[in-house]
LUMVO-506371 format. One record per residue: residue number from 0; residue in three letters; x, y, z of N, C-alpha, C in turn. Coordinates in steps of 0.2 Angstrom, whole numbers. Layout:
<seq=NUM, type=ALA, n.X=X, n.Y=Y, n.Z=Z, ca.X=X, ca.Y=Y, ca.Z=Z, c.X=X, c.Y=Y, c.Z=Z>;
...
//
This chain:
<seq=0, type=UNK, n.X=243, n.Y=738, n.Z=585, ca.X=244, ca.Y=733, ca.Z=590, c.X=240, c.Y=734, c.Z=596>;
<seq=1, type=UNK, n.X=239, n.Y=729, n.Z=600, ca.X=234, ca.Y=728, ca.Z=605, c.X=236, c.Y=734, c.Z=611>;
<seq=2, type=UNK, n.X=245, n.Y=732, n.Z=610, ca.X=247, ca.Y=738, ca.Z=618, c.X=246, c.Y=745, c.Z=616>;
<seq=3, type=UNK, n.X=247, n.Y=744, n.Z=609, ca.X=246, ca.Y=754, ca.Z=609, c.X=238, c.Y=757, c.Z=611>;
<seq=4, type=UNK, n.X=234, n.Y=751, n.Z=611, ca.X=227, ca.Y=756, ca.Z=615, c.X=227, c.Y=758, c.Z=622>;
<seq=5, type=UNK, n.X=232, n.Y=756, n.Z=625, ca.X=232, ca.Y=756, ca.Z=633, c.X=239, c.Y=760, c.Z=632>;
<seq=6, type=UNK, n.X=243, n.Y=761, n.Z=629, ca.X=248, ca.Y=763, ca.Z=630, c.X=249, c.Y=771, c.Z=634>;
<seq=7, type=UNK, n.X=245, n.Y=774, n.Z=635, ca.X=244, ca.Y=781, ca.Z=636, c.X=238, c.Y=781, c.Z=643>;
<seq=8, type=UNK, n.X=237, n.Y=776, n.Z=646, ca.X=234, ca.Y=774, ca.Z=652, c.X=234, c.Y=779, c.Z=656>;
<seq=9, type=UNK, n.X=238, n.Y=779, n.Z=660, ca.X=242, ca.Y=781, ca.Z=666, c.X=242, c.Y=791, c.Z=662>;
<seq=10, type=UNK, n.X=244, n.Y=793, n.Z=658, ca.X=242, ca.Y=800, ca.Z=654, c.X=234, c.Y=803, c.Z=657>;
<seq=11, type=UNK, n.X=232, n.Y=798, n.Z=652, ca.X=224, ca.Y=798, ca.Z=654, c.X=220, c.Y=800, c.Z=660>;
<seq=12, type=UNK, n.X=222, n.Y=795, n.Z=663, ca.X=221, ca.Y=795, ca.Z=671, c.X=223, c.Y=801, c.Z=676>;
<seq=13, type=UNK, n.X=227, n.Y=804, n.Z=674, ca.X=230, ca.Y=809, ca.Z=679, c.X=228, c.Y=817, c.Z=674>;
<seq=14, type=UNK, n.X=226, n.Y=814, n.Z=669, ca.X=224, ca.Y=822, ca.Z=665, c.X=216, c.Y=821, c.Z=670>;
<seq=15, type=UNK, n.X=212, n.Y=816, n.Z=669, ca.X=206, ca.Y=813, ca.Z=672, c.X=204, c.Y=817, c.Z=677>;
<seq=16, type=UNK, n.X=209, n.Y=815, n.Z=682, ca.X=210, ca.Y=816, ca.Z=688, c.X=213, c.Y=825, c.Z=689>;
<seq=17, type=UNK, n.X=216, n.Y=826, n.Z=684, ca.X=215, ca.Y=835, ca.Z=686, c.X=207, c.Y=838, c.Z=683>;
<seq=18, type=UNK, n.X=206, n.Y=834, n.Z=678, ca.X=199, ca.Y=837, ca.Z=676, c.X=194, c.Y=839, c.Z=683>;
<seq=19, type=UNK, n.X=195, n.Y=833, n.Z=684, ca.X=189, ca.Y=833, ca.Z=690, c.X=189, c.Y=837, c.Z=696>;
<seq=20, type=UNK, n.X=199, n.Y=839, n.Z=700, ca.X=201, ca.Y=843, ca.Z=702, c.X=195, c.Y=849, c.Z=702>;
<seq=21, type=UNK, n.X=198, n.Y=851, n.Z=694, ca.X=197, ca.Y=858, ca.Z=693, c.X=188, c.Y=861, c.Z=693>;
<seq=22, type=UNK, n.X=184, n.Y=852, n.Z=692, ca.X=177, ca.Y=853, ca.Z=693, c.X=175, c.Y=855, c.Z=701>;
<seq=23, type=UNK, n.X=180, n.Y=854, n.Z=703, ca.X=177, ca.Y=853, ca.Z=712, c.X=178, c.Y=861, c.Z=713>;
<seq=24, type=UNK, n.X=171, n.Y=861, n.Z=717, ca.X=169, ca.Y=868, ca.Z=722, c.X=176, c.Y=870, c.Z=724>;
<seq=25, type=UNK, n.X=179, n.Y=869, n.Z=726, ca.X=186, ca.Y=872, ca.Z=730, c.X=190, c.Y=875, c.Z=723>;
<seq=26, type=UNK, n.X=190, n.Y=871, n.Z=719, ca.X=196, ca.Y=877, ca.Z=713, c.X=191, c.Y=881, c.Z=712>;
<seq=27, type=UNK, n.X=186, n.Y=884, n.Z=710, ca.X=182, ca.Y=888, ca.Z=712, c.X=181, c.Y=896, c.Z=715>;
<seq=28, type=UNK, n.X=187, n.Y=893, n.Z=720, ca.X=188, ca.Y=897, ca.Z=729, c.X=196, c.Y=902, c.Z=725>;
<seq=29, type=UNK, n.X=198, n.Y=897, n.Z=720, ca.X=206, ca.Y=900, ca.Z=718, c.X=204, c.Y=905, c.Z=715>;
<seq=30, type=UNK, n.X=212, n.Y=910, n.Z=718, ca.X=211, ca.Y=917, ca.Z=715, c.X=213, c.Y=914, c.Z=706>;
<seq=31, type=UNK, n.X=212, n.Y=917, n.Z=701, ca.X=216, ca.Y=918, ca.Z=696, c.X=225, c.Y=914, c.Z=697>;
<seq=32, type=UNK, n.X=227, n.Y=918, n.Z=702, ca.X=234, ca.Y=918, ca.Z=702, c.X=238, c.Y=910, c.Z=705>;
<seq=33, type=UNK, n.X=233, n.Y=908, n.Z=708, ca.X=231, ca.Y=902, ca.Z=712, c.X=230, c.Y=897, c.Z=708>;
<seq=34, type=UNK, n.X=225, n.Y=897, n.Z=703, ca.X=221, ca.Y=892, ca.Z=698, c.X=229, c.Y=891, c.Z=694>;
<seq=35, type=UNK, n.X=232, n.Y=897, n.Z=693, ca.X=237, ca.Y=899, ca.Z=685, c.X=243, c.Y=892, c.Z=689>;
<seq=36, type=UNK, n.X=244, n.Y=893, n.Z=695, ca.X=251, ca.Y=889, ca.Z=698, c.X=248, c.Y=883, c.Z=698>;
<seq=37, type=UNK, n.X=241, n.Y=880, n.Z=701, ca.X=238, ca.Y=873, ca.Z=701, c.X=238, c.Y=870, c.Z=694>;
<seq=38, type=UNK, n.X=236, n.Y=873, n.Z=688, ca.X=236, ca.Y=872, ca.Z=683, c.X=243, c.Y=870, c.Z=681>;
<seq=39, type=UNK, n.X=249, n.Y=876, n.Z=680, ca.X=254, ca.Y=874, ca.Z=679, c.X=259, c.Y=867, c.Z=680>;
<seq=40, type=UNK, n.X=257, n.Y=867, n.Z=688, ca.X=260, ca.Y=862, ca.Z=691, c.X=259, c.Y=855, c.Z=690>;
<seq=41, type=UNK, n.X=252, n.Y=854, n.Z=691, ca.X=248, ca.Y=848, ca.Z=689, c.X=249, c.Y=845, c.Z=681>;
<seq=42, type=UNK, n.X=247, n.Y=851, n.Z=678, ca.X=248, ca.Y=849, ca.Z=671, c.X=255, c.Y=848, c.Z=669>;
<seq=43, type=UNK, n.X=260, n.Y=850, n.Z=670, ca.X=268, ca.Y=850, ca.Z=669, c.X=265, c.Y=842, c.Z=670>;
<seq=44, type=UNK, n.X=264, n.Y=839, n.Z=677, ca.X=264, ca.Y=832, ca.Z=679, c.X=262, c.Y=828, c.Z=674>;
<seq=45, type=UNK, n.X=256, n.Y=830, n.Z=670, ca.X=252, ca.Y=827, ca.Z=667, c.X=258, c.Y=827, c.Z=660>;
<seq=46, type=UNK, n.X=259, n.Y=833, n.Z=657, ca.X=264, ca.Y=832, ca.Z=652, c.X=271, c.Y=827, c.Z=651>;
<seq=47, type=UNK, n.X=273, n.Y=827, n.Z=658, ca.X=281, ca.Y=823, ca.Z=660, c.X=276, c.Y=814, c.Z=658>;
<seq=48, type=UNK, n.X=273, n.Y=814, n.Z=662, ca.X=268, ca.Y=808, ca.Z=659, c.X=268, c.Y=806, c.Z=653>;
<seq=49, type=UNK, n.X=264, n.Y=811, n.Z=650, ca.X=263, ca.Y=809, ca.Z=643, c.X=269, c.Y=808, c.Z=638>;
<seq=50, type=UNK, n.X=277, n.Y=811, n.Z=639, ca.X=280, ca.Y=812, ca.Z=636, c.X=285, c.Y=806, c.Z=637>;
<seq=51, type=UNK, n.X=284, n.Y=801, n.Z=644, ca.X=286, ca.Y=797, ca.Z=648, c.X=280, c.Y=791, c.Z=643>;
<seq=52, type=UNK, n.X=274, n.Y=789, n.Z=642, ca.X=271, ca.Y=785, ca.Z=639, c.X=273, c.Y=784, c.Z=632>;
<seq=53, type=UNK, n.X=275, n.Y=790, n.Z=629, ca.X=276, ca.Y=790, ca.Z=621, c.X=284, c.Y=785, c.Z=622>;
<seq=54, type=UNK, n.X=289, n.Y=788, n.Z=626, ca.X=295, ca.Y=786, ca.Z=626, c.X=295, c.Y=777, c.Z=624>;
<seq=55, type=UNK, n.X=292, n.Y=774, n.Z=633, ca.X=287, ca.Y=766, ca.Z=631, c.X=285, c.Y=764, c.Z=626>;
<seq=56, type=UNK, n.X=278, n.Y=767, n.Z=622, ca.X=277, ca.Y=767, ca.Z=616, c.X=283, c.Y=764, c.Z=611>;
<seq=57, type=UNK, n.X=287, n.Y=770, n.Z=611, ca.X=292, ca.Y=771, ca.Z=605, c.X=300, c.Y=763, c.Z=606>;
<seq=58, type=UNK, n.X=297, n.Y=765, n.Z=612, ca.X=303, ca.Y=757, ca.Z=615, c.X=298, c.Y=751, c.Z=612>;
<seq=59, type=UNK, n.X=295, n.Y=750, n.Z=614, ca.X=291, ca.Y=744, ca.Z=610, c.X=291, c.Y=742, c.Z=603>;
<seq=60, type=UNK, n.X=289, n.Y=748, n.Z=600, ca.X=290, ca.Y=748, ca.Z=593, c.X=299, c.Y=747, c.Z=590>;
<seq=61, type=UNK, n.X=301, n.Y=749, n.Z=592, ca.X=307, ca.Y=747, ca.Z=593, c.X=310, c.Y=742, c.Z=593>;
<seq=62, type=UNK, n.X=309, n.Y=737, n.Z=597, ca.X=310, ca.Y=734, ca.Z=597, c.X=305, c.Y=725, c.Z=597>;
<seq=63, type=UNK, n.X=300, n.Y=727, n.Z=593, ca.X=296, ca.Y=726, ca.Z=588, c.X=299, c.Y=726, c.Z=580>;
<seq=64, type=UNK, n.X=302, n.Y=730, n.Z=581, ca.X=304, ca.Y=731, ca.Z=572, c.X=311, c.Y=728, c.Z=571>;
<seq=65, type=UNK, n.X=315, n.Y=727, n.Z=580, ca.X=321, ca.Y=724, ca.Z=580, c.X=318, c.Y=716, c.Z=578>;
<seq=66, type=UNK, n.X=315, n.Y=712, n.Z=582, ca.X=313, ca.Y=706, ca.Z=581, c.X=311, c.Y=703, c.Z=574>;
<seq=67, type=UNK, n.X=309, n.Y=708, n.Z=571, ca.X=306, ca.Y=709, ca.Z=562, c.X=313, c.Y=708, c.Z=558>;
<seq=68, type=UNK, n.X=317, n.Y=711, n.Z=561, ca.X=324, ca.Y=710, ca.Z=557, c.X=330, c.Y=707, c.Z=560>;
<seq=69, type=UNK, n.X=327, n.Y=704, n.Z=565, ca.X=335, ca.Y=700, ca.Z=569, c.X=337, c.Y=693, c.Z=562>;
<seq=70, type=UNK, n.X=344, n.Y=693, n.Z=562, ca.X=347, ca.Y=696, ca.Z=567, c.X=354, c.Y=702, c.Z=564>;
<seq=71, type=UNK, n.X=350, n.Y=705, n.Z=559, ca.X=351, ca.Y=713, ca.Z=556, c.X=351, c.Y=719, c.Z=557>;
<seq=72, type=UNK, n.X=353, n.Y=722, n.Z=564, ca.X=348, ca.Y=728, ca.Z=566, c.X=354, c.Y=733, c.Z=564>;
<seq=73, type=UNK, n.X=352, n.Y=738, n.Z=562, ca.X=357, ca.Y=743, ca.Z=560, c.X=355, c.Y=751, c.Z=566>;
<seq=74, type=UNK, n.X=360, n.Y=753, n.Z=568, ca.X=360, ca.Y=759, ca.Z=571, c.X=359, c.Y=764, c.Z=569>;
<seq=75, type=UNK, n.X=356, n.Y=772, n.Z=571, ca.X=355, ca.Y=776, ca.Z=568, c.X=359, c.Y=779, c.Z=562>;
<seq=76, type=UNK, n.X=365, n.Y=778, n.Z=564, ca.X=370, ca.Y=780, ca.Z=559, c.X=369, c.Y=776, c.Z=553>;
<seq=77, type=UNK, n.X=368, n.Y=770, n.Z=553, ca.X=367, ca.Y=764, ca.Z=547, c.X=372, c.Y=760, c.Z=548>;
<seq=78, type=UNK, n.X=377, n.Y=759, n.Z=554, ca.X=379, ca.Y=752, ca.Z=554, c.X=377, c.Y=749, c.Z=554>;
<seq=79, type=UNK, n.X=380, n.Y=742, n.Z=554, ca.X=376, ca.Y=735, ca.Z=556, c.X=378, c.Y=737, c.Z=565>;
<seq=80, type=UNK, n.X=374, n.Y=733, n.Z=570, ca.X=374, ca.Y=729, ca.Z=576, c.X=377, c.Y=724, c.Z=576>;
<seq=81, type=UNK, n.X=381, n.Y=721, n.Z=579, ca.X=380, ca.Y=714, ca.Z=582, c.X=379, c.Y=710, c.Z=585>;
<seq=82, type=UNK, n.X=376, n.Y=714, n.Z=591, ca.X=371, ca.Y=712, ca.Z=598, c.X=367, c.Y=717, c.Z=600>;
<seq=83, type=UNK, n.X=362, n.Y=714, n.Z=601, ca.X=357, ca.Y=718, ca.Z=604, c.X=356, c.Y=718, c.Z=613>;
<seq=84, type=UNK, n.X=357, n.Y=723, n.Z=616, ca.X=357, ca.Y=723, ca.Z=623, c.X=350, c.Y=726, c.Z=626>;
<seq=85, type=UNK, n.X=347, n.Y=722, n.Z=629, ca.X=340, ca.Y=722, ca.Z=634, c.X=339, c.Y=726, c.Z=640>;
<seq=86, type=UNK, n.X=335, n.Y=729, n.Z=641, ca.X=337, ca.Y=730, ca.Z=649, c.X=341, c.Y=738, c.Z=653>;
<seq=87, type=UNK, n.X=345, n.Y=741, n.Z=647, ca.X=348, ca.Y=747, ca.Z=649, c.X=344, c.Y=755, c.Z=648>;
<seq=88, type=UNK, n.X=343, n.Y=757, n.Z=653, ca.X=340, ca.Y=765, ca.Z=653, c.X=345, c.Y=769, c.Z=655>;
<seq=89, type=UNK, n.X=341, n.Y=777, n.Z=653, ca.X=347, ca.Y=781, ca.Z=654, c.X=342, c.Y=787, c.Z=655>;
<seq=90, type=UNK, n.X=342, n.Y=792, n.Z=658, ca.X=338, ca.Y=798, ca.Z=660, c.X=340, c.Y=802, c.Z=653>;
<seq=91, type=UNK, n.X=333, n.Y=805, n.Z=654, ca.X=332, ca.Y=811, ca.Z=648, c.X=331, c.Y=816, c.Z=650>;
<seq=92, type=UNK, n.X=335, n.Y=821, n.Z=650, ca.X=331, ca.Y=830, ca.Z=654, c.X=327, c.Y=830, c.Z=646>;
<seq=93, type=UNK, n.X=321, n.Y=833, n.Z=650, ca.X=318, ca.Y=839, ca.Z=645, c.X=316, c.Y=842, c.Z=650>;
<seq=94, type=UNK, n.X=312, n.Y=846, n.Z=645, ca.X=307, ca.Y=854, ca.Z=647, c.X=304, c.Y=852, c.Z=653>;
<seq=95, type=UNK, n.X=300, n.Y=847, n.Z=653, ca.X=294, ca.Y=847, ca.Z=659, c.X=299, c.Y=842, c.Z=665>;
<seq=96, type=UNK, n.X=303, n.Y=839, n.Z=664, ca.X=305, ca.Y=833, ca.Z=669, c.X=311, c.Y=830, c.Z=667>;
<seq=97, type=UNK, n.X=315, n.Y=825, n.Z=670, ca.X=320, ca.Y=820, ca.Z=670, c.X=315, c.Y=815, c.Z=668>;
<seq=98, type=UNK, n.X=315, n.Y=811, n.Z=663, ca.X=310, ca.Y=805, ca.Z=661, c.X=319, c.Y=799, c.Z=659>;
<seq=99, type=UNK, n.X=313, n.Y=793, n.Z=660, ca.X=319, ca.Y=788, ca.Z=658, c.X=320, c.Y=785, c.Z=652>;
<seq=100, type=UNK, n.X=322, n.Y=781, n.Z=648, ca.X=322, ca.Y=781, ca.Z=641, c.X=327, c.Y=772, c.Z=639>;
<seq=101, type=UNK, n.X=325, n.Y=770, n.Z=636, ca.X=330, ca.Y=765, ca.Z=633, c.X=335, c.Y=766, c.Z=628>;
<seq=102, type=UNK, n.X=342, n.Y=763, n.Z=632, ca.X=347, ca.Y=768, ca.Z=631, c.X=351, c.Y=762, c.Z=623>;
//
């Protein structure tokens, strides 16, 4: 699909942008123990990101595949649906972050 080349954009860009970070003369100047917390920190961001894009991705498709079978959609467990509702999220803790999710 055309959205899934751009789907991971926003990922990209902020990995991007810590690359160039960690090029510049100043990270450089970090102790070790300095570079370890810049890295950690930065990167966790980067991670929350990318795990925040897949979520997207995986909604699309989704609901993609709902369209392909309306108007039959079965729930994880294998019922039938009767209505499909649009529009609802719900927060997801993980490891790196709170990310949002369609619920």
């Amino acid at each position: 699909m055309l959205w899934e080349s751009d789907s991971f954009e926003a990922t990209t860009k902020l990995f991007g942008t810590l690359v160039k970070d960690l090029q510049a003369p100043a990270a450089g100047e970090l102790s070790y123990h300095e570079l370890e917390e810049f890295i950690d920190t930065r990167g966790r961001v980067v991670l929350r990101q990318l795990f925040q894009d897949h979520l997207q991705l995986r909604e699309r498709r989704e609901a993609e595949a709902v369209h392909r079978c309306w108007p039959l959609v079965r729930g994880p467990e294998g019922l039938v649906r009767l209505r499909l509702e649009w529009g609802h999220e719900r927060l997801l803790a993980t490891v790196f972050v709170t990310v949002s999710r369609c619920a």
